[in-house]
N, CA, C and O atoms as CSV, one atom per row, in Angstrom:
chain,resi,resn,atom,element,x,y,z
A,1,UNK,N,N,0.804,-1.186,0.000
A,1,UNK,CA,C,0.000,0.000,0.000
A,1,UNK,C,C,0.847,1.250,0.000
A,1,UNK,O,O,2.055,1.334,-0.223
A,2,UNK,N,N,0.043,2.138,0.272
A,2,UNK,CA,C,1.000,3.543,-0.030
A,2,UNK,C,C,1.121,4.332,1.911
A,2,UNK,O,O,0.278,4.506,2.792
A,3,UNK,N,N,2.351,4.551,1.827
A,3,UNK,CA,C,2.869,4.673,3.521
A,3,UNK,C,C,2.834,6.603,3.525
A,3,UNK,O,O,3.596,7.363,2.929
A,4,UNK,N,N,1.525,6.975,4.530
A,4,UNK,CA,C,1.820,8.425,4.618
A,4,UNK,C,C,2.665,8.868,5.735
A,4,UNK,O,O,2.310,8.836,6.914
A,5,UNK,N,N,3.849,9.302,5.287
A,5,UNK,CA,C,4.537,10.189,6.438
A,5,UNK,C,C,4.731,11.938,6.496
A,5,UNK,O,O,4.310,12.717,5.641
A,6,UNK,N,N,5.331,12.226,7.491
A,6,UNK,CA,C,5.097,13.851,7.547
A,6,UNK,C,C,6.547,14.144,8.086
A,6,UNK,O,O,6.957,13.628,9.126
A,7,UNK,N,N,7.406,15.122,7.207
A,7,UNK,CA,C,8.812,15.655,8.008
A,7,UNK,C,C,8.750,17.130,7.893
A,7,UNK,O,O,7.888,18.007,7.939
A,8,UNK,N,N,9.960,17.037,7.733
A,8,UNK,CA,C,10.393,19.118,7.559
A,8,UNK,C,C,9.723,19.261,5.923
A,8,UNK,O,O,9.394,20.256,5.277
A,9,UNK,N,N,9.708,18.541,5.764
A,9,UNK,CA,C,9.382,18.570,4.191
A,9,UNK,C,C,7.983,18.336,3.559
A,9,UNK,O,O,7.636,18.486,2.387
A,10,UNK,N,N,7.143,17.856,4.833
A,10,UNK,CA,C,5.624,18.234,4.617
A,10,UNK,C,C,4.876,16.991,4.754
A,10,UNK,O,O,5.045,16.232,5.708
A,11,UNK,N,N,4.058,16.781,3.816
A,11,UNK,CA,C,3.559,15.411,3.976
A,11,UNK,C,C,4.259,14.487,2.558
A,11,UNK,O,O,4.212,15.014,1.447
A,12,UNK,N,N,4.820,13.250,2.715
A,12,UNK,CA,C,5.258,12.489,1.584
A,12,UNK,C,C,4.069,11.075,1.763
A,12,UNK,O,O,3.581,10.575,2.777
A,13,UNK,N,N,3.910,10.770,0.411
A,13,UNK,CA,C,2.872,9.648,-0.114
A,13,UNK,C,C,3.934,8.206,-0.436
A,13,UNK,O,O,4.267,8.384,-1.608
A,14,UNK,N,N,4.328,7.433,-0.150
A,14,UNK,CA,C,5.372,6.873,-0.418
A,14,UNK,C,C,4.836,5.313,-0.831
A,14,UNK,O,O,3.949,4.804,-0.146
A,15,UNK,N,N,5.379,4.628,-1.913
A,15,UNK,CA,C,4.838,3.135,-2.229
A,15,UNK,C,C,6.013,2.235,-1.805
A,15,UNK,O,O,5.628,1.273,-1.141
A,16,UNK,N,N,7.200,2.281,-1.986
A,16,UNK,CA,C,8.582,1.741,-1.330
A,16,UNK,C,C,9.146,2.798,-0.534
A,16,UNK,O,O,8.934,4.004,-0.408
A,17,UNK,N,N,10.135,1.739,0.088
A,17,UNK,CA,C,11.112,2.551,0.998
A,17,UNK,C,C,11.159,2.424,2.328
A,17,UNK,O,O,12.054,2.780,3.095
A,18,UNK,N,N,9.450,1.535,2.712
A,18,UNK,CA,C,9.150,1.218,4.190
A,18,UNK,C,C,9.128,-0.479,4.163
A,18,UNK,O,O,8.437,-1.222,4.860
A,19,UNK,N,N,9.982,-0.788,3.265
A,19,UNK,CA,C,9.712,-2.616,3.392
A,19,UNK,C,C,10.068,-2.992,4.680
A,19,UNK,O,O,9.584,-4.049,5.084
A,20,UNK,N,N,11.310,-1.941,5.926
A,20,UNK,CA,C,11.551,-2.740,7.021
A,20,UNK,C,C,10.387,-1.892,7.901
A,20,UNK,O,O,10.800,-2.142,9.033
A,21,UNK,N,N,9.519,-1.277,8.045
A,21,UNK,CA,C,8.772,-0.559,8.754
A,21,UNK,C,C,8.054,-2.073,9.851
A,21,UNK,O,O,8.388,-3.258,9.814
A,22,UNK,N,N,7.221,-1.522,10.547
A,22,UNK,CA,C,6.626,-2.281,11.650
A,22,UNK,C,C,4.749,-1.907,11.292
A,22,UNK,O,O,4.264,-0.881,11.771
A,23,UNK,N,N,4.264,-2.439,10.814
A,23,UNK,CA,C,2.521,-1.895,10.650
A,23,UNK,C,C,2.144,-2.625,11.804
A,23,UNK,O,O,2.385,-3.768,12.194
A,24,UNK,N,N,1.296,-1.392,12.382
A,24,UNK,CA,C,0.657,-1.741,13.817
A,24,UNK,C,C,-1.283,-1.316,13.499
A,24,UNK,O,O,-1.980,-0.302,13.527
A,25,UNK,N,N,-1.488,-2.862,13.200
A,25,UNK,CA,C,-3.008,-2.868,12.917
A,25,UNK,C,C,-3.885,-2.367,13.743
A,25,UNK,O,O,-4.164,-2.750,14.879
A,26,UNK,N,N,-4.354,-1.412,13.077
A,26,UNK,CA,C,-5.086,-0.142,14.145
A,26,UNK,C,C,-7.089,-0.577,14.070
A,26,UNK,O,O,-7.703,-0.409,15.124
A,27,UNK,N,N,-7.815,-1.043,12.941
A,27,UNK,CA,C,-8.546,-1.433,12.601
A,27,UNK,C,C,-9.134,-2.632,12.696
A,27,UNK,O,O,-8.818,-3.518,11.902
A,28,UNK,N,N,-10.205,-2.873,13.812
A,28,UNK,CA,C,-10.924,-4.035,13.981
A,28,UNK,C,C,-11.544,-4.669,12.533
A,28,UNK,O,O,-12.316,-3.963,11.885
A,29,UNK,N,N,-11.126,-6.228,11.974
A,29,UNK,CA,C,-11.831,-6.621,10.980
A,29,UNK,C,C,-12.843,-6.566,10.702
A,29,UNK,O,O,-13.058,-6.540,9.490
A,30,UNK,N,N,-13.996,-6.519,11.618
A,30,UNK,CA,C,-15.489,-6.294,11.335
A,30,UNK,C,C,-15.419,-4.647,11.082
A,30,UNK,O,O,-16.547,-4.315,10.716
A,31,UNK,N,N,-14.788,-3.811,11.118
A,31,UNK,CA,C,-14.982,-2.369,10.848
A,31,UNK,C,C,-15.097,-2.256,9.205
A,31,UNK,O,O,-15.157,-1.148,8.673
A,32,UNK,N,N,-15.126,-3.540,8.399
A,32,UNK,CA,C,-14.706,-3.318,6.799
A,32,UNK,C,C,-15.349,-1.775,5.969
A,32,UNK,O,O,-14.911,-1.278,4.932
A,33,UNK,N,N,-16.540,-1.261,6.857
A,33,UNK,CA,C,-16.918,0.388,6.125
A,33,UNK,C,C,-15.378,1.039,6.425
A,33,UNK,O,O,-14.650,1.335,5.478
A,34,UNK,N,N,-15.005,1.210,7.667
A,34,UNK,CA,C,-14.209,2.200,7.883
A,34,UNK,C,C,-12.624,1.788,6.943
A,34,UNK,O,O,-11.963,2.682,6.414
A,35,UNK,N,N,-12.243,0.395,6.885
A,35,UNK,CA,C,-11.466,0.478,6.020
A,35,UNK,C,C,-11.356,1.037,4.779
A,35,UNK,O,O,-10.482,1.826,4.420
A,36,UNK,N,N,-12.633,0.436,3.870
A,36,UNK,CA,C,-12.821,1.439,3.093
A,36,UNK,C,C,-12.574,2.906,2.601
A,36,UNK,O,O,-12.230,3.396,1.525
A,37,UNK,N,N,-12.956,3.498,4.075
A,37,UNK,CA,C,-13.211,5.069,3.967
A,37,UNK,C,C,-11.213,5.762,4.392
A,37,UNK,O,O,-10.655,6.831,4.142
A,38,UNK,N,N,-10.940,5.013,4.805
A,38,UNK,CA,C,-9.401,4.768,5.259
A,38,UNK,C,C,-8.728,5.926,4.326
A,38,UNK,O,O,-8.750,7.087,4.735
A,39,UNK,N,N,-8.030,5.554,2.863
A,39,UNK,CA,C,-7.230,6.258,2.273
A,39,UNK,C,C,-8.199,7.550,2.231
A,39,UNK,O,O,-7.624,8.630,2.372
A,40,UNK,N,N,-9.648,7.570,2.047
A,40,UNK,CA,C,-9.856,8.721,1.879
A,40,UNK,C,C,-10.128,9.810,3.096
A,40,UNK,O,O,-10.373,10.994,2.861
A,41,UNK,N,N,-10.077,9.439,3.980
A,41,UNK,CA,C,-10.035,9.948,5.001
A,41,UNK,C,C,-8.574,10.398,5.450
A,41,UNK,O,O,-8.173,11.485,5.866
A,42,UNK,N,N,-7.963,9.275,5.240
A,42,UNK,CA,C,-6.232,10.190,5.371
A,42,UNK,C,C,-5.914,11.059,4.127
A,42,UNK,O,O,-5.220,12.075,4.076
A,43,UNK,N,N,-6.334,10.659,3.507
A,43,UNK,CA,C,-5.730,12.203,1.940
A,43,UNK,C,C,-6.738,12.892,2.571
A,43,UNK,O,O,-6.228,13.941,2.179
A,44,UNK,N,N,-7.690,13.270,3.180
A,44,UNK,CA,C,-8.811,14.770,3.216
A,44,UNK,C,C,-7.531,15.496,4.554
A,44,UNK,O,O,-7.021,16.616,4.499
A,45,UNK,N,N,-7.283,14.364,5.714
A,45,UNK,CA,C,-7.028,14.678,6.545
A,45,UNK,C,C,-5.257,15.481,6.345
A,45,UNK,O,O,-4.897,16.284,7.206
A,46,UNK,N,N,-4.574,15.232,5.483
A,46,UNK,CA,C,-3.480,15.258,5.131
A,46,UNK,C,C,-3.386,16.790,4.387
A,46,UNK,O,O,-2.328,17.417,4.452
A,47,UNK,N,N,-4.437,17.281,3.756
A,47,UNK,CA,C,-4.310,18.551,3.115
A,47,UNK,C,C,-4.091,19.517,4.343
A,47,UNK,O,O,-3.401,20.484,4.020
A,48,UNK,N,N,-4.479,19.519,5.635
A,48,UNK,CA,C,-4.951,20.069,5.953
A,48,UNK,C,C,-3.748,21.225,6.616
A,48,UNK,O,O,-2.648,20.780,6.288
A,49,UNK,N,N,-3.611,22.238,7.241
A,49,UNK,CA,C,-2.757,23.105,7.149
A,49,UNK,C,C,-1.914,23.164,7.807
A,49,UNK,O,O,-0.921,23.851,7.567
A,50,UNK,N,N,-2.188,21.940,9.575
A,50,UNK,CA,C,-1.364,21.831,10.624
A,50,UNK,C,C,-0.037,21.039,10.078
A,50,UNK,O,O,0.998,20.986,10.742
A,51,UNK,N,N,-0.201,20.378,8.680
A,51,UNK,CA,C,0.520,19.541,7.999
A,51,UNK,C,C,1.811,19.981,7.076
A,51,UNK,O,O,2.632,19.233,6.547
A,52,UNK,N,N,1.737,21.591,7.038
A,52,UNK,CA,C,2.092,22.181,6.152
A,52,UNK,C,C,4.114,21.900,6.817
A,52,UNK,O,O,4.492,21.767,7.981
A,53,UNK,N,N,4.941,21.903,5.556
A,53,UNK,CA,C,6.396,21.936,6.044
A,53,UNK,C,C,6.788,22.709,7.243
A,53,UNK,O,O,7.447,22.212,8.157
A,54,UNK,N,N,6.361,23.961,7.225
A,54,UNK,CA,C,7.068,25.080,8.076
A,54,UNK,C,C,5.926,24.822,9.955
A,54,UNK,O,O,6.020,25.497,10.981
A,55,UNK,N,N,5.262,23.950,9.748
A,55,UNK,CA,C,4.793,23.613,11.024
A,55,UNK,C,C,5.729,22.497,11.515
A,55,UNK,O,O,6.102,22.473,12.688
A,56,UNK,N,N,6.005,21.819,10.858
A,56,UNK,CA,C,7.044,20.502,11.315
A,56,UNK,C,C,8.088,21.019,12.513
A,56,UNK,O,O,8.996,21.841,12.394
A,57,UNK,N,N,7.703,20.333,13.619
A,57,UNK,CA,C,8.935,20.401,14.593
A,57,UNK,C,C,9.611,19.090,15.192
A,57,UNK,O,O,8.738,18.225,15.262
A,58,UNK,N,N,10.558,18.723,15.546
A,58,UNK,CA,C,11.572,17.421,15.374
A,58,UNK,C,C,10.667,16.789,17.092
A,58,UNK,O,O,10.429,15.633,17.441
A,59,UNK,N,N,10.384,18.055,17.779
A,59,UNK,CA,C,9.959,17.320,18.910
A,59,UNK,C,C,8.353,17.252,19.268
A,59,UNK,O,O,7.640,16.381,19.765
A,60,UNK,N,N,8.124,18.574,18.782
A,60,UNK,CA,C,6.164,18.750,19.397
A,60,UNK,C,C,5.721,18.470,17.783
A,60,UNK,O,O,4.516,18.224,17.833
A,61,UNK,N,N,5.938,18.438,17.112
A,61,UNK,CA,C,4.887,18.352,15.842
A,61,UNK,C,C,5.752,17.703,14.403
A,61,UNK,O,O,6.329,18.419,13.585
A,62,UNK,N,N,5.677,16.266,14.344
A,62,UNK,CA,C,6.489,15.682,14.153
A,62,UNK,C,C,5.356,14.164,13.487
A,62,UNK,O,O,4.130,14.219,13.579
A,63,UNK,N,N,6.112,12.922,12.852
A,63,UNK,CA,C,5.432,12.132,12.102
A,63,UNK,C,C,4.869,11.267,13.011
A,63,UNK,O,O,4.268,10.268,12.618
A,64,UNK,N,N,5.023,11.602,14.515
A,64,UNK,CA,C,4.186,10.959,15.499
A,64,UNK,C,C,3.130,11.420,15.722
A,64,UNK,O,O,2.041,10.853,15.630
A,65,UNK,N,N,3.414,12.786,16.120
A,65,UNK,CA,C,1.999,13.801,16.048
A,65,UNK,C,C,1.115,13.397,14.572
A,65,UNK,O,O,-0.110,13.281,14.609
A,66,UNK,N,N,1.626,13.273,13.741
A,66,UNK,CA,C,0.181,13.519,12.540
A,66,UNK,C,C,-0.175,12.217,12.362
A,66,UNK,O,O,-1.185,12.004,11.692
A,67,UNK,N,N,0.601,11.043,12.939
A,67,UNK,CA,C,-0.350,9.622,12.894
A,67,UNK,C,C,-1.355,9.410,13.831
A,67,UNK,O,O,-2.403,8.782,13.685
A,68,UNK,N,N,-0.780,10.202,15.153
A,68,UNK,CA,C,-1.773,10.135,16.595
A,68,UNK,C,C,-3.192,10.807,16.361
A,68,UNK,O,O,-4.275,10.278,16.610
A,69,UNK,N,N,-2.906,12.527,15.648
A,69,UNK,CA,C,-4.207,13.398,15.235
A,69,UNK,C,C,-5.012,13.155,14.078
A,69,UNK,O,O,-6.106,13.694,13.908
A,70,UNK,N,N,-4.169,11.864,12.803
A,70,UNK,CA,C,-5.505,11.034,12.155
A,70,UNK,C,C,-6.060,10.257,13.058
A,70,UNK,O,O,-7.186,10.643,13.373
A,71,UNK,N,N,-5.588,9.023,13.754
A,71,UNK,CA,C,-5.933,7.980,14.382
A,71,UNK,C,C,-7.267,9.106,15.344
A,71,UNK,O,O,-8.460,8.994,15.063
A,72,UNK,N,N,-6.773,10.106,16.433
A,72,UNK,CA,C,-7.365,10.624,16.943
A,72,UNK,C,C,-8.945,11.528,16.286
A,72,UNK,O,O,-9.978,11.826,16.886
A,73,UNK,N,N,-8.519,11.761,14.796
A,73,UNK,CA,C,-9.811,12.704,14.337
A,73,UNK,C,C,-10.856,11.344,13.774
A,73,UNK,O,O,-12.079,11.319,13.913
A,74,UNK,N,N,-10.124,10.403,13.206
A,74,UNK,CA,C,-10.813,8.981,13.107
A,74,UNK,C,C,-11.929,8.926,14.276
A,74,UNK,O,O,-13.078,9.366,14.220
A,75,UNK,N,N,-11.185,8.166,15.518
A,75,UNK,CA,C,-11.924,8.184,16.788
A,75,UNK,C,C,-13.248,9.085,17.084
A,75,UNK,O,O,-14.296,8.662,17.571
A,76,UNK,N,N,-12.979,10.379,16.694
A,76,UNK,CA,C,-13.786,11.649,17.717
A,76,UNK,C,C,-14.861,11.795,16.051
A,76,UNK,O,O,-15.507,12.806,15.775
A,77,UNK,N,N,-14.817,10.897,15.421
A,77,UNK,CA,C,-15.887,10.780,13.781
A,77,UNK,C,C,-16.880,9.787,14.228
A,77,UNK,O,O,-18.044,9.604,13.870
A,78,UNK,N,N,-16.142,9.192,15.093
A,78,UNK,CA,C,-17.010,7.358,15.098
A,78,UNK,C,C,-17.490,7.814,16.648
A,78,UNK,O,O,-18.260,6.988,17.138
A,79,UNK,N,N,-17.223,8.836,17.419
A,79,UNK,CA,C,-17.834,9.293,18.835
A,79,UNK,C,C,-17.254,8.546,19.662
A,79,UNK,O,O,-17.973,7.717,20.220
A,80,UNK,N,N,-15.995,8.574,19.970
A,80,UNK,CA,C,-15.127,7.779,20.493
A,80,UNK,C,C,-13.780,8.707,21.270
A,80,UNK,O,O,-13.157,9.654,20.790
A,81,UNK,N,N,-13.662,8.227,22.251
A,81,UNK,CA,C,-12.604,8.800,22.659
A,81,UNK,C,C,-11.211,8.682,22.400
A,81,UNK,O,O,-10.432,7.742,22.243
A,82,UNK,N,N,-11.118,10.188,22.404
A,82,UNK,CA,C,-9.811,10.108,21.953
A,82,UNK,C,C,-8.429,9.796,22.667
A,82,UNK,O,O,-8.406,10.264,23.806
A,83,UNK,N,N,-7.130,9.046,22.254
A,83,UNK,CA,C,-6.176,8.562,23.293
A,83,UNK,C,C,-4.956,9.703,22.824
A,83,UNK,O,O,-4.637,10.325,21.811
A,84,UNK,N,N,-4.446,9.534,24.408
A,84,UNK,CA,C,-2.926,10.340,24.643
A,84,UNK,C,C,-1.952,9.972,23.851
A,84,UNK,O,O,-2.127,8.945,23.196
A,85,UNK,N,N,-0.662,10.729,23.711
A,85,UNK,CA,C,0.581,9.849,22.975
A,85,UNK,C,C,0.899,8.824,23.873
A,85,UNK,O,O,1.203,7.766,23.323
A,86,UNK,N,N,0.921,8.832,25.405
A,86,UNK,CA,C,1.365,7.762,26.157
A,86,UNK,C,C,0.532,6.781,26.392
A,86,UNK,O,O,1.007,5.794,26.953
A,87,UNK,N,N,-1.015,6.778,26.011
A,87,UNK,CA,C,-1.869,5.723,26.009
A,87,UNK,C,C,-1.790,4.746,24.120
A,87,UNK,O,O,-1.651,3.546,23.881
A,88,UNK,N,N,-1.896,5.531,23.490
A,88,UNK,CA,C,-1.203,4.834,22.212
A,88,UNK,C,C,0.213,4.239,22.202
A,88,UNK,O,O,0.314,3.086,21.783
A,89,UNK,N,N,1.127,4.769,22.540
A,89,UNK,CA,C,2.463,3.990,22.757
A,89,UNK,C,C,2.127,3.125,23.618
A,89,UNK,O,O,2.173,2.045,23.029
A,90,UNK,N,N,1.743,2.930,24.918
A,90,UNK,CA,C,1.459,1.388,25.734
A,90,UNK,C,C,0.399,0.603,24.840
A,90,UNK,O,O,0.742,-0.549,24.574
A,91,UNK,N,N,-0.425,0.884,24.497
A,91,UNK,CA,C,-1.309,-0.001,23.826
A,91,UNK,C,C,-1.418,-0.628,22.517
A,91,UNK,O,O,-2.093,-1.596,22.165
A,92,UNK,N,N,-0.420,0.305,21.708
A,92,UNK,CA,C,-0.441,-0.320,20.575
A,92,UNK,C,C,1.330,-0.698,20.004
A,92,UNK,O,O,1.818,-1.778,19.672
A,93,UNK,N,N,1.967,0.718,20.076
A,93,UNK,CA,C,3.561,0.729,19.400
A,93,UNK,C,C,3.964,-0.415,20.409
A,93,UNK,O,O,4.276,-1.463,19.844
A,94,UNK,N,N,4.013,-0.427,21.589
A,94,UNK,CA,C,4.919,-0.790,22.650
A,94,UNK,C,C,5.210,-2.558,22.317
A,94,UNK,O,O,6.265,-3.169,22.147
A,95,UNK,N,N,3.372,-3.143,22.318
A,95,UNK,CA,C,3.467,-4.426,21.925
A,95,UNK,C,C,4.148,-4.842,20.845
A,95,UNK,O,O,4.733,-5.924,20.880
A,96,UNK,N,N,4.170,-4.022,19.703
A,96,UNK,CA,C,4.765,-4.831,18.147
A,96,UNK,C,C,5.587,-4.256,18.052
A,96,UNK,O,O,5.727,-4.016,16.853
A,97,UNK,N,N,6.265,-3.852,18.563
A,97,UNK,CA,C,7.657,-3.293,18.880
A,97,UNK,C,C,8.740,-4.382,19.636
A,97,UNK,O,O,9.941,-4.512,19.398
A,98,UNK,N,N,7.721,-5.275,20.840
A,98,UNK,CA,C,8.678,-5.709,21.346
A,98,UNK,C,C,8.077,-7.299,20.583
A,98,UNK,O,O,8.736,-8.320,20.783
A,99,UNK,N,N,7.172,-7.335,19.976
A,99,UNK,CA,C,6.995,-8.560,18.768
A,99,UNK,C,C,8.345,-8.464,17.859
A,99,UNK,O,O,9.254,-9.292,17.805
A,100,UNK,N,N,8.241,-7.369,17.240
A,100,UNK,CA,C,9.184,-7.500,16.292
A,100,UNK,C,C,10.787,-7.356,16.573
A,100,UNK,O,O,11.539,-7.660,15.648
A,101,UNK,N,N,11.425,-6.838,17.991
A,101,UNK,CA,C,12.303,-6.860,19.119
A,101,UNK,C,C,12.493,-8.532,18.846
A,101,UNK,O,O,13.322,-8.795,17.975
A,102,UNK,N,N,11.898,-9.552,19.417
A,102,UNK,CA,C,11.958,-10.854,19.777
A,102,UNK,C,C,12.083,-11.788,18.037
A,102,UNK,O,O,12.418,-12.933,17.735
A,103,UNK,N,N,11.784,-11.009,17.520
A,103,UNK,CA,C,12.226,-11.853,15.861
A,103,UNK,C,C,13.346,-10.947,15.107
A,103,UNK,O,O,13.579,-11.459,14.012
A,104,UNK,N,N,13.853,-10.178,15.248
A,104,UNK,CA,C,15.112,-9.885,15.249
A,104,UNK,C,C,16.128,-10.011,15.948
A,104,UNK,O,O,17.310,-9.926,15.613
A,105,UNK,N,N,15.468,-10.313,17.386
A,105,UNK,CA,C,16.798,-11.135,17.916
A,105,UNK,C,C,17.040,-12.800,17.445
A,105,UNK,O,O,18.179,-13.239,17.283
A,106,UNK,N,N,16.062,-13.473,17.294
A,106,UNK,CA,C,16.029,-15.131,16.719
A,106,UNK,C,C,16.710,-14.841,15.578
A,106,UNK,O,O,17.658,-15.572,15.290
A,107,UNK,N,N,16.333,-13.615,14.620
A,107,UNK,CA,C,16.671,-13.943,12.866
A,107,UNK,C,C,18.518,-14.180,13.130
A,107,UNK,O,O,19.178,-15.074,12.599
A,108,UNK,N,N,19.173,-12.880,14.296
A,108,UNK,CA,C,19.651,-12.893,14.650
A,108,UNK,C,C,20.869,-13.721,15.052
A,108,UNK,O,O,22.029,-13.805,14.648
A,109,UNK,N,N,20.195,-14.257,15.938
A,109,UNK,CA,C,21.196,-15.607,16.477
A,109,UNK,C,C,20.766,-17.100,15.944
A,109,UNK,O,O,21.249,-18.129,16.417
A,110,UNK,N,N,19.647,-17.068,14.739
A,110,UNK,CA,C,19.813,-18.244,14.160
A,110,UNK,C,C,20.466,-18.091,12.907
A,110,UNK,O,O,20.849,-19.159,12.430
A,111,UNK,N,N,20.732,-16.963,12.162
A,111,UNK,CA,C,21.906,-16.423,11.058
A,111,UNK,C,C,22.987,-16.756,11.584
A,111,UNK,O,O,23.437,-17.849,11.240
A,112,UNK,N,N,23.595,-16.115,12.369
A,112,UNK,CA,C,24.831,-16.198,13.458
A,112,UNK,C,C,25.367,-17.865,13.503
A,112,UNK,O,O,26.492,-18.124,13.078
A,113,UNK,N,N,24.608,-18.797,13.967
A,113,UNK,CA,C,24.697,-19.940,14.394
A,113,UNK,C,C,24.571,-20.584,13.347
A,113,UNK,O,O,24.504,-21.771,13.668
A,114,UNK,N,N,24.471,-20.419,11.810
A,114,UNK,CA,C,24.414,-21.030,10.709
A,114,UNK,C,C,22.731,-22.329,10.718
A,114,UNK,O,O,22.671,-23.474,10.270
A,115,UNK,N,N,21.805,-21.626,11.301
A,115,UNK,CA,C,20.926,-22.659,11.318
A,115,UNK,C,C,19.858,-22.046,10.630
A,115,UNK,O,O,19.711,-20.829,10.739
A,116,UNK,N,N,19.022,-22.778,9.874
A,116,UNK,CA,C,18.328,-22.676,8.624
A,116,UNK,C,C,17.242,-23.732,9.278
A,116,UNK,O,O,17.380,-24.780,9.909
A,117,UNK,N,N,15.903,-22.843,8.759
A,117,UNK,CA,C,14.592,-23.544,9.159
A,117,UNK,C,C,14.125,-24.641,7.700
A,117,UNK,O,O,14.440,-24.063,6.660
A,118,UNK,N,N,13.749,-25.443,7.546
A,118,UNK,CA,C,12.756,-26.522,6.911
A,118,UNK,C,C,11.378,-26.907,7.267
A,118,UNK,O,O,11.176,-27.311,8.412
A,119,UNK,N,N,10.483,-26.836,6.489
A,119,UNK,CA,C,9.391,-27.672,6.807
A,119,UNK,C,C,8.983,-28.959,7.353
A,119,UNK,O,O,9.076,-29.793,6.453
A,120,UNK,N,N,8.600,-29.445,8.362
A,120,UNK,CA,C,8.631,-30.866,8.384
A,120,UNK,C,C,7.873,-31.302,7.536
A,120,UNK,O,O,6.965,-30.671,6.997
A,121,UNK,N,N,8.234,-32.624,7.308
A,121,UNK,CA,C,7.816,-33.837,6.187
A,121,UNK,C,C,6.034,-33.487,6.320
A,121,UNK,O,O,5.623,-32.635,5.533
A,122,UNK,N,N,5.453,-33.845,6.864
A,122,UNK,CA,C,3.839,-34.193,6.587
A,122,UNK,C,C,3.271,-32.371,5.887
A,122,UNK,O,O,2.490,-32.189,4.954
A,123,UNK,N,N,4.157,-31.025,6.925
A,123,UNK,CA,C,3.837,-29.912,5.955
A,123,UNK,C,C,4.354,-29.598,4.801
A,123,UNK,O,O,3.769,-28.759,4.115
A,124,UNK,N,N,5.639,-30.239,4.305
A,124,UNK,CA,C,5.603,-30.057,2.808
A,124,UNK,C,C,4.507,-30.508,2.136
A,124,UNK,O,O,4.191,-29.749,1.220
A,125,UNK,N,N,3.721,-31.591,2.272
A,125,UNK,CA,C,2.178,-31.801,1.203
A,125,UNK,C,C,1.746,-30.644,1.300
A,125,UNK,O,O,1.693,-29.907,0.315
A,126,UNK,N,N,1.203,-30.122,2.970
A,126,UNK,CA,C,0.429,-29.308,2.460
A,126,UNK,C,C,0.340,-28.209,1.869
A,126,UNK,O,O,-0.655,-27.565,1.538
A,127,UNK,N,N,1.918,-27.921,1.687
A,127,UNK,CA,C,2.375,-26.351,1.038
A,127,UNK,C,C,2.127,-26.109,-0.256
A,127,UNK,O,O,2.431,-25.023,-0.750
């Protein structure tokens, strides 16, 4: 899909470049309307002026801030409350962070150790 980020340089639309990124599934599967409405709701939300280059700051207004204030204008659409930066980082970054922490350390030390995974015999059929 296409990865929106925000720097000194404004908002970028990007299709490569995030192959090592971490996607932290924000969207309950039964929500399939709101997926839908998804890209278009982030391009409306993305024009908007708080987004502009010369607002960008490295610490208060930054590509954390403009994922938290979609996720957040999402929420306060559907009549929902809205969460802190420190209630989103425990609840969502923190976990697949330390998911993906625990498989970079294995890729890790099973590269290292020259050991290579195989299928067992009865799951090669079913592959």
């Amino acid at each position: 899909g296409v990865v929106y980020n925000y720097n000194e340089e404004g908002i970028h639309r990007a299709e490569t470049g995030w192959e090592q990124c971490i996607s932290i599934p924000l969207v309950q599967p039964d929500m399939f309307g709101l997926l839908q409405q998804w890209d278009t709701l982030l391009e409306e939300f993305s024009v908007g002026e708080a987004w502009l280059p010369h607002r960008y700051d490295e610490h208060d207004h930054n590509c954390y801030t403009y994922a938290l204030a979609f996720i957040n204008s999402v929420l306060t659409a559907q009549g929902k409350r809205q969460m802190s930066k420190s209630e989103f980082t425990e609840k969502f970054v923190i976990p697949q962070t330390k998911k993906a922490s625990k498989y970079i350390t294995l890729h890790q030390e099973l590269t290292a150790n020259d050991f290579y995974i195989v299928p067992l015999p009865d799951q090669e059929k079913q592959c």
